[in-house]
MARBALO-499303 format. One record per residue (C-alpha): x, y, z. Coordinates in steps of 0.25 Angstrom, whole numbers, plus 2048, in hexadecimal, padded with zeros to 3 digits. Layout:
XYZ;...
This chain:
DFB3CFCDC;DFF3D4CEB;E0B3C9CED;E0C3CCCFE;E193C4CFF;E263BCCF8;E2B3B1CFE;E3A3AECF8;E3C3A1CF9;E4C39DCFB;E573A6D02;E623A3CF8;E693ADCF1;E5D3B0CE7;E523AFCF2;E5A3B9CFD;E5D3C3CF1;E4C3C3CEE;E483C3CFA;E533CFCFE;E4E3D6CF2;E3F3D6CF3;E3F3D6D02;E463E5D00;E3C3E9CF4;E323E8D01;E2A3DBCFD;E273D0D09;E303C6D05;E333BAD0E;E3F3B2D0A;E3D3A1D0E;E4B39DD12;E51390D19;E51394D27;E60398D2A;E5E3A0D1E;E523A8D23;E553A9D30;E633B1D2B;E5A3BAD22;E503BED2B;E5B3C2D35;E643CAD2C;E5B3CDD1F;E623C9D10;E6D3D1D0C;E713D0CFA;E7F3D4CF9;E863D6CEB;E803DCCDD;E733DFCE7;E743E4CF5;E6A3E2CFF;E663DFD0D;E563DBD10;E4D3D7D1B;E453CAD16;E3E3C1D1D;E423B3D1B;E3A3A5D20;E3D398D21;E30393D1D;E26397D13;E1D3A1D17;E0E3A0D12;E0B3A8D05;E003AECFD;DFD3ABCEE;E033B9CEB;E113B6CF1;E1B3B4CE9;E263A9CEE;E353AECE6;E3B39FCE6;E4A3A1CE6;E50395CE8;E5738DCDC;E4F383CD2;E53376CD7;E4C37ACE5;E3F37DCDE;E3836FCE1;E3B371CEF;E3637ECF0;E2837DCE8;E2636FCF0;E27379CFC;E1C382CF8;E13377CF3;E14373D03;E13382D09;E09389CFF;DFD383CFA;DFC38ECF2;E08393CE9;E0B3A2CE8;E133A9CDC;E203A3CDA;E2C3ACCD6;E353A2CD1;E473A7CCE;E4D399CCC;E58398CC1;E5438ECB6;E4C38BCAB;E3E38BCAB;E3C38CCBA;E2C38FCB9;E2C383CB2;E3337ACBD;E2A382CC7;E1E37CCC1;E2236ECC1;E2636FCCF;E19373CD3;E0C36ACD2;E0036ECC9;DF7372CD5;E0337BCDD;E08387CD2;E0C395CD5;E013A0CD6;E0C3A8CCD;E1A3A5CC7;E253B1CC5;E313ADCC0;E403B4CC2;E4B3B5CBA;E563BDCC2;E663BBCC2;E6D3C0CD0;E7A3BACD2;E783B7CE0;E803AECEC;E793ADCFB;E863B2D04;E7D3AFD10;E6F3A9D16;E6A3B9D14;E743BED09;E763BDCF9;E813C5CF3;E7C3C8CE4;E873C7CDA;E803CDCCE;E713D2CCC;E6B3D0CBE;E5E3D3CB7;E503CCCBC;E433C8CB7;E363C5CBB;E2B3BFCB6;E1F3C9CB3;E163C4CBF;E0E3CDCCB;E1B3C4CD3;E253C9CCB;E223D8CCA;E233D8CD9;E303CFCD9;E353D9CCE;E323E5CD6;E393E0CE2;E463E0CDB;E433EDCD4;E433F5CE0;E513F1CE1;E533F4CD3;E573E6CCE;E573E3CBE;E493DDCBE;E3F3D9CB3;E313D5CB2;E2E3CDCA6;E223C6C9F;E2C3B9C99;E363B7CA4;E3A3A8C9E;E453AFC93;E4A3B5CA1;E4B3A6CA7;E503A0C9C;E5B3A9C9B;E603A9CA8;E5E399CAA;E66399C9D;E713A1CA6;E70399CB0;E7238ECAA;E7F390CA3;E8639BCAF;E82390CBC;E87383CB7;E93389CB0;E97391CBE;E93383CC8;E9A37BCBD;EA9383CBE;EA8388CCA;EA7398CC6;EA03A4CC9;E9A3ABCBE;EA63B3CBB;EAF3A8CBA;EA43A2CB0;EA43AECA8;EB33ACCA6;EB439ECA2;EB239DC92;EB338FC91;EA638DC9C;EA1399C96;EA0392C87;E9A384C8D;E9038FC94;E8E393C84;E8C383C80;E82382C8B;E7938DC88;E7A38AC79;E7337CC7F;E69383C88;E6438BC7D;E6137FC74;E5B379C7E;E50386C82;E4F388C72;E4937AC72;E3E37FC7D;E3C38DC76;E45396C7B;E4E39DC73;E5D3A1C7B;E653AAC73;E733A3C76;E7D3B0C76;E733B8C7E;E713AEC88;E803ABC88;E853BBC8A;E7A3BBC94;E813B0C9E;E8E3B9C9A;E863C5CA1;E823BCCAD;E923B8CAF;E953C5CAF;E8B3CDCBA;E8C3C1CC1;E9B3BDCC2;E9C3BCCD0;E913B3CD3;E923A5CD4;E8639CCCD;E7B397CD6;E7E38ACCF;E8D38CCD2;E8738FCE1;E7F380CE0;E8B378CDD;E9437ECE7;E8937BCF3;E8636CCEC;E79372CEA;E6E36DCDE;E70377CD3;E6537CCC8;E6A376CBD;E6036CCBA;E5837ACBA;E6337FCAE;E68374CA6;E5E36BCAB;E5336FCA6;E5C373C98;E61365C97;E52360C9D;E4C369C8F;E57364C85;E52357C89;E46359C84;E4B35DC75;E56353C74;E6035FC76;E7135CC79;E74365C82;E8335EC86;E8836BC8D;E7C36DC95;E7A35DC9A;E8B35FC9E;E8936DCA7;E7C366CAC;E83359CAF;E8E362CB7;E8736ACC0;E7D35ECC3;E89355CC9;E8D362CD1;E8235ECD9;
């Protein structure tokens, strides 16, 4: 497969630090932003500040652009905007290209499909799990707080994504099963983003408050119950010294959650413990602590 181009759809901080990236690796990217957005990239480029530094020239569009079935569109906006976004392309491509899809929760494939109608599905899917700690300082600019490792599903897509950021030497890996990878990072998620929108704290500050840090214990004893139930196994310690990891590479960085609740923005819960308490449902599971963060960050906004 000869993918000719990559549309990244969304300029937040995810979608300026793609496009930044790949547009350097020397891939034709075009980045669809709102159009203050695009108009401030196209005059001064994207610049990533922080853990990564960069400045590129990408060319950024206000409205979709016509695509081939070998293009690959990078959606980079968060999970609660995917309806919007799929009901976009149903309306601008009767044909659906690869879809490269980053958004934070669980089961996002899964989501994708019963968004979509029978008729209208992705030529190819290639899903990505990667874990920058990133903040959007301008229209053009992210400031990365901490970089972390990345994987890529084992598609023609990903080998081309993944190349992209290895020219840049980034911690990439192509693998055949990438749902351990998902699973493990929505576990994250989960536990570090409503804890930080909850209390108001960085990463740092969560890493150094015991008493949130053990009901973040209680909570992942209730989330692996509950994927148990569905087959997946999650080793409880493990999973738990890994959030300790995240805290600590990331301790300057606020929560995209956190972020959420600040702008009275929707939030990606229902996405995380949503679809936790949506699953323990289905087995009759109690999952008291769970239901409570849930029911917090839900009133936020």
């Amino acid at each position: 497969m000869m993918v000719k181009r990559i549309l990244v759809y969304g300029a937040g901080s995810l979608g300026l630090t793609w496009a930044a990236l790949l547009a350097d690796s020397g891939l034709e990217i075009k980045l669809y932003a709102r159009p203050r957005s695009a108009l401030s990239i196209n005059l001064s480029g994207i610049k990533l500040s922080g853990a990564l530094s960069l400045q590129a020239r990408v060319e950024a569009v206000d409205t979709l652009p016509e695509l081939s079935s070998n293009d690959i569109i990078l959606i980079c906006v968060k999970s609660y905007d995917l309806r919007t976004v799929l009901d976009q392309f149903q309306t601008e491509y009767p044909t659906l290209p690869i879809l490269a899809l980053l958004q934070n929760g669980f089961f996002i494939s899964d989501h994708v499909t019963d968004l979509l109608p029978c008729s209208y599905h992705p030529v190819d899917t290639t899903r990505i799990v990667t874990s920058p700690g990133a903040q959007c300082k301008q229209l053009n600019r992210a400031h990365i707080a901490g970089l972390g490792q990345t994987f890529i599903e084992d598609t023609q897509a990903g080998s081309v994504l993944a190349d992209g950021l290895k020219r840049h030497n980034l911690p990439v890996d192509i693998v055949r099963d990438i749902s351990p990878h998902e699973i493990n990072k929505a576990i994250a998620n989960s536990i570090i983003n409503p804890l930080t929108a909850i209390n108001g704290y960085s990463n740092g500050q969560l890493l150094a408050d015991q008493n949130v840090l053990s009901q973040g214990k209680q909570l992942l004893a209730e989330i692996s119950q509950v994927l148990a139930s569905e087959g997946h196994k999650v080793a409880i310690d493990e999973q738990f010294d890994n959030i300790i990891d995240i805290l600590k590479n990331t301790s300057d960085n606020t929560s995209s959650m956190l972020q959420d609740v600040w702008a009275q923005k929707p939030t990606e819960i229902d996405f995380l413990l949503g679809t936790i308490l949506e699953i323990a449902g289905r087995h009759a599971l109690k999952t008291p602590v769970c239901q409570n963060i849930y029911d917090q960050i839900s009133i936020s906004h």
